[in-house]
C-alpha positions in Angstrom: 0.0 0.0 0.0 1.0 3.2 -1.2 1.9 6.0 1.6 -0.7 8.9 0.9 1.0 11.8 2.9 0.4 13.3 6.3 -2.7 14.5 8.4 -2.3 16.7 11.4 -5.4 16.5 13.6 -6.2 18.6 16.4 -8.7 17.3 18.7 -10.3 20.3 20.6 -10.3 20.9 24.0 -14.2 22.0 23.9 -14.2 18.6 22.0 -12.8 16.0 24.2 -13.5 17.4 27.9 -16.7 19.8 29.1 -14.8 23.0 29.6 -17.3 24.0 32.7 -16.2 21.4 34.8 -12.9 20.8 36.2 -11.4 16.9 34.5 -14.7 16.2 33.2 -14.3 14.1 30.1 -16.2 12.9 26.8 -15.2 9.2 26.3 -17.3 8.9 24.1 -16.3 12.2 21.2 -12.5 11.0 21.6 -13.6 6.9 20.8 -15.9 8.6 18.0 -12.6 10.5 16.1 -10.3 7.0 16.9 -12.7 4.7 14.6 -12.4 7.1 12.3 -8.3 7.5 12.2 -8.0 4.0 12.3 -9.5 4.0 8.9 -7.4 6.6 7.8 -4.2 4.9 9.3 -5.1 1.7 7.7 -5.6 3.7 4.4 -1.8 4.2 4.3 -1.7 7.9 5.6 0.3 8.7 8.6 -1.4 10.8 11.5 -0.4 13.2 14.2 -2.0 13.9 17.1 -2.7 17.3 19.2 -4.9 18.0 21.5 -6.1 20.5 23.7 -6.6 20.8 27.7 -9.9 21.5 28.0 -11.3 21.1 31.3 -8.0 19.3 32.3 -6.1 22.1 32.3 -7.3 26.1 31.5 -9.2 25.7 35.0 -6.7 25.3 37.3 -4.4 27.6 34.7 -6.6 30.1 34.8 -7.3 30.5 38.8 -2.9 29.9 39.0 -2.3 32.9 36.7 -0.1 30.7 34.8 0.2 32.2 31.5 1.2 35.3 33.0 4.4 34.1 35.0 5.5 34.0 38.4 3.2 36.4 40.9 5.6 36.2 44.2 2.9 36.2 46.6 1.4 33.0 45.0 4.7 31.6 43.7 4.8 28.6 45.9 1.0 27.8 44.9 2.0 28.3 41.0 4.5 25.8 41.8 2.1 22.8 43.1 -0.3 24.1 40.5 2.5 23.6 37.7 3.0 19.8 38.5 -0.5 19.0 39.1 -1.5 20.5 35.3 1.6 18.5 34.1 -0.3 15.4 35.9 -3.7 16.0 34.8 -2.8 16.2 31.2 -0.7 13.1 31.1 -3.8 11.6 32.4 -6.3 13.2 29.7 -3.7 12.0 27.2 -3.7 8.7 28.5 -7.4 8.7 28.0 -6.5 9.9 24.2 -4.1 6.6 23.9 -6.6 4.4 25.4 -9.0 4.9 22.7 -6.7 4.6 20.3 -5.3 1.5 21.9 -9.0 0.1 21.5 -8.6 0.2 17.8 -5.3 -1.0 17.8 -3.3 1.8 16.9 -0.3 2.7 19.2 1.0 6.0 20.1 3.9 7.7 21.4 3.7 10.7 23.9 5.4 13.7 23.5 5.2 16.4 27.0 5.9 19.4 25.6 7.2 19.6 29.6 10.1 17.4 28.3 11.6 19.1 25.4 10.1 22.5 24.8 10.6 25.5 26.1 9.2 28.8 25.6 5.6 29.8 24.3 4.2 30.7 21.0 4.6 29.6 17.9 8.6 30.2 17.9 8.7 28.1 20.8 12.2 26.5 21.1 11.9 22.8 20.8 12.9 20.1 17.9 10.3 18.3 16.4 12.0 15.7 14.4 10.1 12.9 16.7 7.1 13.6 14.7 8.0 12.3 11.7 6.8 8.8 12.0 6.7 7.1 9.2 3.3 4.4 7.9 2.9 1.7 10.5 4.8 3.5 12.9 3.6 4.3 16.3 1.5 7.6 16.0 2.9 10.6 17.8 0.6 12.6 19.8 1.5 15.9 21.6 -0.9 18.8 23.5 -0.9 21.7 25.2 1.7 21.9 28.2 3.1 24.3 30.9 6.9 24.8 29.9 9.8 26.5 31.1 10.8 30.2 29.5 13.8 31.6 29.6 12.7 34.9 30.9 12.0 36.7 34.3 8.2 34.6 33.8 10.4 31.1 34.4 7.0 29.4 33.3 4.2 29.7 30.9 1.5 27.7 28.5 3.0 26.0 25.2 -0.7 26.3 23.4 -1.5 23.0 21.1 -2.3 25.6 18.6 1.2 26.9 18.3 2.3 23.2 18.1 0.1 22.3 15.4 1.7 25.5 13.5 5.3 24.0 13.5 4.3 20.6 12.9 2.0 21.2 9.8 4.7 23.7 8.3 7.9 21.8 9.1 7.3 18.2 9.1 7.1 17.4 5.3 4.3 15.3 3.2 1.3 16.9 5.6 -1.5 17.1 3.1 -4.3 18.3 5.7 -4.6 20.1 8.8 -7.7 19.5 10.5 -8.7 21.5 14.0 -11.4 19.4 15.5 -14.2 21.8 17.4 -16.9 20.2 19.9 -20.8 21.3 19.4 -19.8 23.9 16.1 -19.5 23.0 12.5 -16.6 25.1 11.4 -15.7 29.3 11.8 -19.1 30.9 12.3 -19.9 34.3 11.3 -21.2 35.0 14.9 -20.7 33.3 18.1 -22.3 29.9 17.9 -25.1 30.8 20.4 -26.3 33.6 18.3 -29.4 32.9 16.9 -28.0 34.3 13.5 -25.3 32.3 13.6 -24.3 30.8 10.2 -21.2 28.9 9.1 -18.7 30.4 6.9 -17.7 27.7 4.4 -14.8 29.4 3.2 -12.5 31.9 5.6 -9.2 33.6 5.6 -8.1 36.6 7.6 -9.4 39.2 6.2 -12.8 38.1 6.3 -15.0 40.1 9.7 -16.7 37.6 11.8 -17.7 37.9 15.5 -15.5 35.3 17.7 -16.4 34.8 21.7 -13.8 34.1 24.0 -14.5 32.5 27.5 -12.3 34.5 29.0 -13.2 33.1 32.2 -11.4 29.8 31.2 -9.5 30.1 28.3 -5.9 30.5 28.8 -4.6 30.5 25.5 -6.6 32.8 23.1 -9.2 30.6 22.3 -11.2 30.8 18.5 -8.8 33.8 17.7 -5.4 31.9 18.3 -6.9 28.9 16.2 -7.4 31.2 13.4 -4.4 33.4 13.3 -2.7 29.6 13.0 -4.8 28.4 10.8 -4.3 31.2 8.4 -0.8 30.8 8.7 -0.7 27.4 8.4 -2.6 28.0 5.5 0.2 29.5 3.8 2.0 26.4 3.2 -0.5 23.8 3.3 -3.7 23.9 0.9 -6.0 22.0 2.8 -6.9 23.5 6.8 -9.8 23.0 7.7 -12.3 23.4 11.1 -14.6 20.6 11.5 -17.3 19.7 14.0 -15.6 16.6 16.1 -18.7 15.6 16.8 -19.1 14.1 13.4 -15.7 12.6 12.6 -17.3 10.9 9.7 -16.7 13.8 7.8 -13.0 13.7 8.3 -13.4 10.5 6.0 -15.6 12.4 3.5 -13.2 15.3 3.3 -9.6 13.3 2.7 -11.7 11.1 0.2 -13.7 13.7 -1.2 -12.1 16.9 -0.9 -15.1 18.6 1.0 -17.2 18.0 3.5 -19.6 20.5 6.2 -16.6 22.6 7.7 -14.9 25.8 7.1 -11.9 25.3 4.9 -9.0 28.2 5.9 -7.4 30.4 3.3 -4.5 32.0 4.0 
């Protein structure tokens, strides 16, 4: 069997956890998108994994004040907070690797915690480990407190800025796909709006109205996804956003070339 190329798969934070409730997960959404991969994998293309921390992480990041650094009067708590983020995500990745252990696909974790350091997407960090070839053991990677070498010591290594220098650097990726929970793609309004419509086809310069849970999100939320997407974009011809919630079109898009979603211009 021929190898068909690379796919780079986000699976959303608001996909695989509920986001209101601290480590509360959805077994269920992840099993969903792990059929569907094992399809794909079997199909001869190779997969990489990111995903986000949901409920697993942004809550107790948020109430820490860990994306802004140290704050020496809670320094010691930031500290205890740190490990216990590091902790909880290993375990929601675990999760990840169990359902994909249930359809026989293996996986490889890579902690940013381990071998990243600084934020955004110039993080410093080598990424050759991603570059597993078919039948290989798939490598799967999220969104991590790291290290920074500045007078913060510490910050939050978003999965989007990951998926940016994976899709761009790691040759042969032929899609990027960012897997939302409960929204079919980039919305002109925020999804709760009663006018709220999806925009088949976006790139940055097109106005929409984005909401960011500011209350829980740590990392920028819709608008971080975006900016990488677009730039992403740049290099690769097929991003997409895509409801996780029917993975099925992830099949109907690699075989078709569309499917319900918002495909990203650069």
């Amino acid at each position: 069997m021929s190898v068909k190329g690379r796919i780079v798969l986000k699976l959303g934070g608001g996909l695989i956890t509920n986001k209101n409730h601290a480590k509360t997960l959805d077994k269920t959404a992840i099993d969903r998108v792990c059929n569907i991969l094992k399809v794909l994998f079997d199909d001869g293309y190779r997969i990489i994994i990111v995903h986000g921390a949901g409920s697993y992480g942004h809550i107790l990041s948020k109430e820490m004040k860990i994306s802004d650094g140290i704050i020496p009067e809670i320094y010691e708590k930031q500290i205890i907070a740190i490990n216990q983020i590091r902790d909880d995500m290993k375990e929601l990745n675990d999760e990840v690797r169990d359902s994909l252990q249930k359809v026989d696909l293996e996986s490889n974790r890579y902690s940013p915690s381990d071998w990243a350091t600084n934020t955004g997407k110039d993080f410093i960090g080598n990424i050759e480990m991603f570059k597993k070839e078919k039948g290989e053991k798939i490598p799967i990677s999220y969104g991590d407190v790291v290290q920074k070498n500045d007078e913060k010591e510490f910050g939050i290594l978003s999965g989007d800025d990951l998926m940016y220098r994976i899709s761009r650097e790691i040759p042969n990726v032929i899609y990027t796909i960012f897997l939302l929970g409960d929204v079919d793609g980039v919305m002109d309004n925020p999804p709760r709006h009663h006018n709220a419509t999806l925009v088949p086809v976006w790139s940055k310069y097109d106005s929409i109205i984005t909401l960011h849970n500011s209350k829980i999100d740590v990392t920028g939320g819709m608008d971080l996804k975006l900016m990488r997407a677009s730039e992403i974009a740049k290099k690769i011809e097929n991003v997409w956003f895509i409801n996780g919630n029917n993975p099925e079109r992830i099949l109907e898009l690699i075989r078709t070339g569309t499917t319900i979603g918002t495909k990203i211009n650069p």
